[in-house]
MIBA-729043 format. One record per residue (C-alpha): residue number from 1; y, x, z. Coordinates in Angstrom, 2 decimals, decimal comma. Example, Ala and Ser with C-alpha at 12.3 -4.5 7.8 and 13.67 -1.06 7.14 Angstrom:
<pts>
[1 [-4,50 12,30 7,80]]
[2 [-1,06 13,67 7,14]]
</pts>
This chain:
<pts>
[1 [23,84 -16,54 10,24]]
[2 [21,40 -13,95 9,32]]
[3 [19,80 -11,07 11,18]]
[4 [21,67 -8,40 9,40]]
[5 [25,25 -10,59 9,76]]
[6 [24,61 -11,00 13,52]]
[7 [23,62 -6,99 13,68]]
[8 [26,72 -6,09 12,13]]
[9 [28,79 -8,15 14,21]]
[10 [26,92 -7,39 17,49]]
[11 [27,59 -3,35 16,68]]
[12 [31,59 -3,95 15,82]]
[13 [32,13 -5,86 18,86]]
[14 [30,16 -2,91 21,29]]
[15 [32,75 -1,20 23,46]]
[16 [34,23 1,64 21,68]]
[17 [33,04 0,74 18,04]]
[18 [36,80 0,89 17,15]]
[19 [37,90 3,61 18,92]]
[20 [35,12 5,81 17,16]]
[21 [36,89 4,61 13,96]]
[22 [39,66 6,57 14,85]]
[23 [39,97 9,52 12,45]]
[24 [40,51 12,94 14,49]]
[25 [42,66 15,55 13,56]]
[26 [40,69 19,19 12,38]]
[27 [41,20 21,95 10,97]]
[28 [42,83 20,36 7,24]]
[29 [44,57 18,18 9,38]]
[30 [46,50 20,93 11,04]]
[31 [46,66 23,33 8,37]]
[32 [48,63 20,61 6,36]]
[33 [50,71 19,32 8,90]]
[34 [51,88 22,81 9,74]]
[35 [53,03 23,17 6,52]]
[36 [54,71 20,11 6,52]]
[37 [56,45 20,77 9,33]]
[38 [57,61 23,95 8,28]]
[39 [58,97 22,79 4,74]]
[40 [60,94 19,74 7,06]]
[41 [62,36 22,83 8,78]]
[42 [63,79 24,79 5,96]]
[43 [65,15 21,28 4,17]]
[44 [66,80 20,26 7,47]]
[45 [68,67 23,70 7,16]]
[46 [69,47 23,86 3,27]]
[47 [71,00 20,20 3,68]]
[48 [73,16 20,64 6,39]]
[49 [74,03 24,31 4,36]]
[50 [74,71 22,12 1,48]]
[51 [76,56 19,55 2,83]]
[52 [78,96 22,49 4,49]]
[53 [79,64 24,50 1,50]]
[54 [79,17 22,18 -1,43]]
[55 [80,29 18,74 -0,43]]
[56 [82,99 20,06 1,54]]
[57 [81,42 18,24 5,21]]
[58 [81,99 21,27 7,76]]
[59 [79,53 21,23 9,90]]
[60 [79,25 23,40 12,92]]
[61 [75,73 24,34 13,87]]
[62 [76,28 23,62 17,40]]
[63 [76,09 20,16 16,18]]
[64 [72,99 20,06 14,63]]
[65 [70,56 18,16 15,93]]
[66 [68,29 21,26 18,26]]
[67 [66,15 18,36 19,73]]
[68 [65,11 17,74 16,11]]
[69 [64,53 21,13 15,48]]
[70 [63,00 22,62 18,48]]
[71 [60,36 19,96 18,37]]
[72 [59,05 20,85 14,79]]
[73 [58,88 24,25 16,07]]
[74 [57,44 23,51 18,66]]
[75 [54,89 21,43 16,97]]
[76 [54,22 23,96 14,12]]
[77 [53,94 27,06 17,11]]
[78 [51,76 25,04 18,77]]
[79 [49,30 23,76 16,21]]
[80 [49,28 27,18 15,07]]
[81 [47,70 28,93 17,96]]
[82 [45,38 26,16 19,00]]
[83 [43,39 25,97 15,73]]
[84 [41,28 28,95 17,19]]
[85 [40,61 27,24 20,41]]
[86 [37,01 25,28 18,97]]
[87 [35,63 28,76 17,98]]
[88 [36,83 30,08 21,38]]
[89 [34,98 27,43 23,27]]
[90 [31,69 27,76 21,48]]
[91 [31,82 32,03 21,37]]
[92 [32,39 31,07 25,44]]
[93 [29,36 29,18 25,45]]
[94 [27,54 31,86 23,56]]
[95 [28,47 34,28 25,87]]
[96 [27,32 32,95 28,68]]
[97 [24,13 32,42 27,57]]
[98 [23,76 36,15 26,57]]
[99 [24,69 36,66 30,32]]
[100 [22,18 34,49 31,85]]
[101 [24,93 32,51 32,96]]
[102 [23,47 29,15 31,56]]
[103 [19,20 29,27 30,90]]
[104 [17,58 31,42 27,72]]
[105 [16,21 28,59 27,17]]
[106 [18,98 26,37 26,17]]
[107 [18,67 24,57 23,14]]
[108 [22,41 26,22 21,61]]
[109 [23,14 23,76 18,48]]
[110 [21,48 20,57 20,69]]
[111 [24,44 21,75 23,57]]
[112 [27,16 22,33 21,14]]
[113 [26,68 18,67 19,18]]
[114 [26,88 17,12 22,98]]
[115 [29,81 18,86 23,87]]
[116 [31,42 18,33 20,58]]
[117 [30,75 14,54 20,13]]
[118 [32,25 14,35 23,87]]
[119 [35,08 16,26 23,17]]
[120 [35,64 14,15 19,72]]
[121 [35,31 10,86 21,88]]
[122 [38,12 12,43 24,45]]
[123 [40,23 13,36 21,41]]
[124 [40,61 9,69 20,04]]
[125 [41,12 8,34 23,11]]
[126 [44,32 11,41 24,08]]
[127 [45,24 10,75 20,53]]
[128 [45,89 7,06 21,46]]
[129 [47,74 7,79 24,51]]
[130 [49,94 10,11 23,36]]
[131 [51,07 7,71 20,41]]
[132 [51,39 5,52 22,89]]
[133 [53,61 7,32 25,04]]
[134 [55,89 8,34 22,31]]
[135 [56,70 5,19 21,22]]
[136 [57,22 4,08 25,17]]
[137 [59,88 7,37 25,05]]
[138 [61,51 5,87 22,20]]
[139 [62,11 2,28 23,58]]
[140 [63,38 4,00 26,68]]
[141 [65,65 5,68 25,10]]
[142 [66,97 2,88 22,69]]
[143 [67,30 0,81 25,47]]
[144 [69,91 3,65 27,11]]
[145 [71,48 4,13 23,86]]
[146 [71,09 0,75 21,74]]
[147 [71,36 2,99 18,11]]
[148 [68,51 1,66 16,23]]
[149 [68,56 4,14 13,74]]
[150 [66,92 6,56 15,94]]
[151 [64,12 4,05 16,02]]
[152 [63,62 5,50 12,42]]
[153 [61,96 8,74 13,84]]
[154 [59,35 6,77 15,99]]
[155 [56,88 6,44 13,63]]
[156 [56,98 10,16 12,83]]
[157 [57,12 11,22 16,11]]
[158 [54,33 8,88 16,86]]
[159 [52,34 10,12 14,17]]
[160 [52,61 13,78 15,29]]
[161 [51,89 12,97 18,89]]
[162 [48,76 11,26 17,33]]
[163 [47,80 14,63 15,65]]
[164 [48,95 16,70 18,87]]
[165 [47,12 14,62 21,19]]
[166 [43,79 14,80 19,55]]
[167 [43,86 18,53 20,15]]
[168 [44,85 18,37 23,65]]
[169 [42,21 15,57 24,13]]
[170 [39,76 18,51 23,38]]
[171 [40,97 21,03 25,58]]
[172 [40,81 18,27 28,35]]
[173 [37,29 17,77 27,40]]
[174 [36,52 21,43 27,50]]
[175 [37,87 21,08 30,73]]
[176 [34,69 19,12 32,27]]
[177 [32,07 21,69 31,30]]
[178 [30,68 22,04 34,14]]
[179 [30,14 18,66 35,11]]
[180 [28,60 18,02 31,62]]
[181 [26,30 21,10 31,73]]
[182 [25,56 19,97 35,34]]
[183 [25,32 16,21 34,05]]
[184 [22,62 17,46 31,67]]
[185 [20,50 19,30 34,28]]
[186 [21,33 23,05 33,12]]
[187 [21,69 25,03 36,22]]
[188 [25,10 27,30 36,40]]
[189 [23,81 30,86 37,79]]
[190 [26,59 32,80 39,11]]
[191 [25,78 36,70 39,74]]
[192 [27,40 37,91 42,50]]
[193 [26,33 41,68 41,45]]
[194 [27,74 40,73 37,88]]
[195 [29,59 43,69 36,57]]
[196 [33,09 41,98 35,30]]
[197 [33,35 41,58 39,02]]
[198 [33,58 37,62 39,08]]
[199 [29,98 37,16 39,30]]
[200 [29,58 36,81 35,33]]
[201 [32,36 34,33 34,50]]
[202 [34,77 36,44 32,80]]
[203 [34,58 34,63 29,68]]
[204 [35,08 31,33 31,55]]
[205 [38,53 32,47 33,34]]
[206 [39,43 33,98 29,87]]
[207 [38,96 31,36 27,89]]
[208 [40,52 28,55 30,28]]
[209 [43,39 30,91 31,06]]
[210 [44,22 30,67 27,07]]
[211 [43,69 27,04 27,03]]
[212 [45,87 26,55 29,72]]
[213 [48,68 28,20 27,99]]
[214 [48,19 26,23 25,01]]
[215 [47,83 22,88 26,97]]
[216 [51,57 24,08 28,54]]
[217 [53,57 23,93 25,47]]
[218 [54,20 20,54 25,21]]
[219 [55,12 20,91 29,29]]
[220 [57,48 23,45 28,50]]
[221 [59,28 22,21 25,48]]
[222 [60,16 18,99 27,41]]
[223 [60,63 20,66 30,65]]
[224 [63,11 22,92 29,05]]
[225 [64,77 20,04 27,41]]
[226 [64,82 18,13 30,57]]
[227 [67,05 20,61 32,08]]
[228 [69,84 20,74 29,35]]
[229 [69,98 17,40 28,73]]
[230 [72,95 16,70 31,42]]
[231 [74,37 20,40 30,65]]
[232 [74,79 19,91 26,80]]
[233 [78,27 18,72 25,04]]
[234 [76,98 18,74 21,44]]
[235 [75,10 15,73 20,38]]
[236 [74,56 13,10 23,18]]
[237 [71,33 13,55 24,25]]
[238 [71,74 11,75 27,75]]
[239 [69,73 8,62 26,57]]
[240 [66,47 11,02 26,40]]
[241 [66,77 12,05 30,13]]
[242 [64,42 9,19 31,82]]
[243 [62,06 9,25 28,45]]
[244 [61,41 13,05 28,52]]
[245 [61,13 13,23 32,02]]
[246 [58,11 10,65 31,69]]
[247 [56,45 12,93 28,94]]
[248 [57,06 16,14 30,69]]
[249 [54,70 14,65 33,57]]
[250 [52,70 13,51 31,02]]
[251 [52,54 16,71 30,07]]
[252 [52,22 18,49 33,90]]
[253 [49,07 16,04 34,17]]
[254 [47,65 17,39 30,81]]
[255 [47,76 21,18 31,91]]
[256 [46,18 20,26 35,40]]
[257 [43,12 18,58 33,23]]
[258 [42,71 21,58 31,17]]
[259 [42,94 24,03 33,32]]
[260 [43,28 23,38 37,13]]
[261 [40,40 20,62 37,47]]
[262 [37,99 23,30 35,44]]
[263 [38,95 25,87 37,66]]
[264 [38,22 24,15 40,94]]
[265 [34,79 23,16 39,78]]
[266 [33,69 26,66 38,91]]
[267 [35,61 27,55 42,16]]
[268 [33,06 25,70 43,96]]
[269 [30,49 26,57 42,12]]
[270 [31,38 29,79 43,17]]
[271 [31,70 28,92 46,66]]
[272 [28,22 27,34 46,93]]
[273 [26,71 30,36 45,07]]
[274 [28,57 32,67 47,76]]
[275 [26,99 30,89 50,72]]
[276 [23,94 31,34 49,37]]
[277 [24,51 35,12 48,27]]
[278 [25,56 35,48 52,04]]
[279 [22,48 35,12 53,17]]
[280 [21,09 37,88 50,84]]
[281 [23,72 39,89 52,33]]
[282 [22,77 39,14 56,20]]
[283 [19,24 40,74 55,16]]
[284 [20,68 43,50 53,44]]
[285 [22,51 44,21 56,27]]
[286 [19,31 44,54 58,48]]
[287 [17,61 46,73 55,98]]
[288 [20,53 49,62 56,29]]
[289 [19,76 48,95 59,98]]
[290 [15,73 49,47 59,81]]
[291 [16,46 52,53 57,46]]
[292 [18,96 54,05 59,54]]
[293 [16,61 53,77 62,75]]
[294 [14,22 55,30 59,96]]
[295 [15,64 58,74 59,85]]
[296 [14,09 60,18 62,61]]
[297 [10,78 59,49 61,62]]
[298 [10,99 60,44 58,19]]
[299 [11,46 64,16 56,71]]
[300 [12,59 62,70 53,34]]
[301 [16,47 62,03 54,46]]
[302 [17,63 62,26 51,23]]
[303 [15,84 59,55 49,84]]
[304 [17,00 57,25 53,06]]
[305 [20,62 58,10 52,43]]
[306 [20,20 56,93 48,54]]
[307 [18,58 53,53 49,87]]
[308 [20,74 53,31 52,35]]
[309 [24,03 53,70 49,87]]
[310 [22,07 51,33 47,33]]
[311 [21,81 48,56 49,97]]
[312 [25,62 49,41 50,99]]
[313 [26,85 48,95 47,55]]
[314 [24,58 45,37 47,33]]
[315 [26,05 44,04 50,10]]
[316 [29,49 44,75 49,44]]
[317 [29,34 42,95 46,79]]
[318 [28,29 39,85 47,90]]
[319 [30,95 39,87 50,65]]
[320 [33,82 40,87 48,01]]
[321 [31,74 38,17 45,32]]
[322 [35,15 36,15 44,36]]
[323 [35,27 32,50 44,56]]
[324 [37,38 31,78 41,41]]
[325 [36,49 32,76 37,77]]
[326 [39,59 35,03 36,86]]
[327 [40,06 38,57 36,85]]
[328 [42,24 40,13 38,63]]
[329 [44,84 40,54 35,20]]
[330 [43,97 37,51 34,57]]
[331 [44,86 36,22 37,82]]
[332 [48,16 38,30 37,95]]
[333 [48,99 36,66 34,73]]
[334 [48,49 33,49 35,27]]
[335 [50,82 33,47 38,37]]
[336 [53,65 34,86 36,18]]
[337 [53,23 32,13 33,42]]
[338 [53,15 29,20 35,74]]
[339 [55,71 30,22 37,86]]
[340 [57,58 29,90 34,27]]
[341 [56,77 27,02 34,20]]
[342 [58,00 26,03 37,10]]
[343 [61,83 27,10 36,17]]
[344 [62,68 23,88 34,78]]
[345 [61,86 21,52 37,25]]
[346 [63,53 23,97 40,08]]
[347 [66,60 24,02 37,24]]
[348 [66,52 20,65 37,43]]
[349 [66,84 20,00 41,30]]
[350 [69,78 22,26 41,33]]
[351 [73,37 20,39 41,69]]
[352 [76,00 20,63 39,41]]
[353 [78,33 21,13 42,29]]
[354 [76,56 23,97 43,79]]
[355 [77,55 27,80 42,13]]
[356 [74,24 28,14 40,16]]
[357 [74,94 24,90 39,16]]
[358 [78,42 25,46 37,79]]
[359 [77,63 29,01 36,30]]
[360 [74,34 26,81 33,87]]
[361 [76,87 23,52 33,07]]
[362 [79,82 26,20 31,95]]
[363 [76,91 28,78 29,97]]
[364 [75,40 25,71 28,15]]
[365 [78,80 23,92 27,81]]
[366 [79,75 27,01 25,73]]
[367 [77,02 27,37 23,29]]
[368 [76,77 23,77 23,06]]
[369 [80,30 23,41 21,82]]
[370 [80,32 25,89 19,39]]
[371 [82,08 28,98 21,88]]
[372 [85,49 26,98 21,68]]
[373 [85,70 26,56 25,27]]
</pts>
């Protein structure tokens, strides 16, 4: 065997070597999918039009197939609004540079290759997983409901999880930014004084706040889904219960990576920074007390009562510094979204025998039948 055979076989057989093989899904890869998606949307309608009105096979539209059709939109929504979320994450990282946030110094194209080959490396692996999982929901499901031909959408499904989980294996890798930047030695400075009044991490809250909204559609779409399931009397969809219940945790888990693990490492980030800042404050606070004592001895009052207010304002800002990198609107809506999100899985707990539970069987009962009932 020669040197260059036994290089060539040493490098394929490295940990990894096939999983960076794996092609991941950009910007073309999105753009055309979307549009494939949207032209399977319009035939799905103009056959089941055709088959109504011009091969005389009524159809009611109750019947159709919404699980079908809900997930291409789904799918085509989200793709849509996450192909912005790269540029987002570096004009983030730009930003906080101009703020001081991360060092002048920072070699900006040397950081973004790092935190783009680690976010590539997360995407193959999410990619694989979410494949993975789809083609797990199917056999569950097939083995509630033995109709093989549904087995015929696996390989779709599994190919547009593939596409959908290398962009959500991104926004999970977004999610660790601190721990890289820390990882790398690049010191985090948090400004207690910081104008946007969250000690300069505005941009950071903002952009993680989007992300996490993106990172919940998949959560919500099977969430939703997971509710109606027992409620609906068109197609039978009750062999899908167990298998979307699996991907809508799945998805739960997905939405804490993106956005609730990043947010409790800035949090105490922003913690640690406060304890510090404290201490600022503590001598602050004995300055307004050595100026005030000051007064009597000094003709200038004026100029007292300024340094005095300057101090005030200083320390009042340390001891109102917040300890989590959202604004206050941001904050406020974040609490309504999630609590959104929520709905289903309270839905879900709620039994068919109780009131609420009758009053959501009878609703979806109705527009699941066609309004016959």
């Amino acid at each position: 065997m020669t040197n260059a055979t036994h290089t060539v076989i040493k490098a394929m057989t490295k940990p990894g070597f096939m999983l960076q093989r794996l092609p991941i899904c950009g910007q073309r890869v999105g753009s055309f999918t979307r549009w494939f998606l949207l032209a399977a949307f319009i035939a799905y309608f103009g056959y089941n039009f055709y088959c109504s009105y011009y091969r005389n096979q009524p159809s009611s539209v109750f019947q159709w197939d919404y699980l079908l059709l809900t997930g291409i939109a789904t799918l085509w929504f989200g793709l849509t609004v996450v192909a912005s979320v790269d540029q987002d994450f570096e004009g983030m990282i730009a930003r906080l540079i101009e703020r001081g946030i991360l060092p002048e110094a920072t070699d900006h194209l040397s950081l973004m290759q790092l935190l783009r080959d680690n976010a590539s490396r997360t995407a193959r692996i999410f990619s694989l997983l979410c494949a993975l999982a789809m083609l797990i929901a199917f056999a569950v499901a097939t083995f509630f409901d033995p109709n093989y031909g549904k087995l015929l959408l696996a390989v779709p499904a599994s190919i547009a999880s593939y596409i959908a989980g290398s962009y959500l294996g991104r926004m999970v890798s977004y999610g660790g930014l601190a721990k890289q930047l820390l990882h790398e030695g690049l010191q985090i400075e948090i400004f207690p004084e910081h104008v946007d009044g969250v000690g300069g991490l505005k941009p950071v809250g903002d952009f993680y706040f989007r992300q996490a909204m993106i990172a919940a559609i998949p959560a919500v779409f099977l969430g939703v889904w997971s509710v109606i399931f027992p409620y609906w009397t068109g197609r039978n969809y009750d062999s899908w219960i167990e298998a979307y219940l699996m991907l809508f945790i799945i998805g739960l888990v997905i939405v804490m990576l993106a956005f609730v693990a990043p947010m409790v490492k800035f949090h105490n980030l922003m913690c640690e920074s406060k304890q510090a800042a404290l201490l600022k404050a503590d001598k602050l606070s004995r300055k307004i007390r050595e100026e005030r004592e000051s007064v009597g001895t000094n003709i200038d009052i004026t100029d007292i009562a300024n340094r005095i207010e300057t101090l005030r304002d200083r320390y009042w800002q340390i001891e109102n510094m917040p300890v989590w990198p959202l604004h206050l609107t941001t904050l406020k809506r974040f609490r309504r979204n999630y609590i959104l999100l929520t709905t289903p899985l309270i839905t879900r707990l709620v039994d068919d025998n109780t009131e609420i539970g009758k009053q959501i069987a009878q609703i979806l009962s109705f527009f699941s039948s066609g309004g016959t009932e």
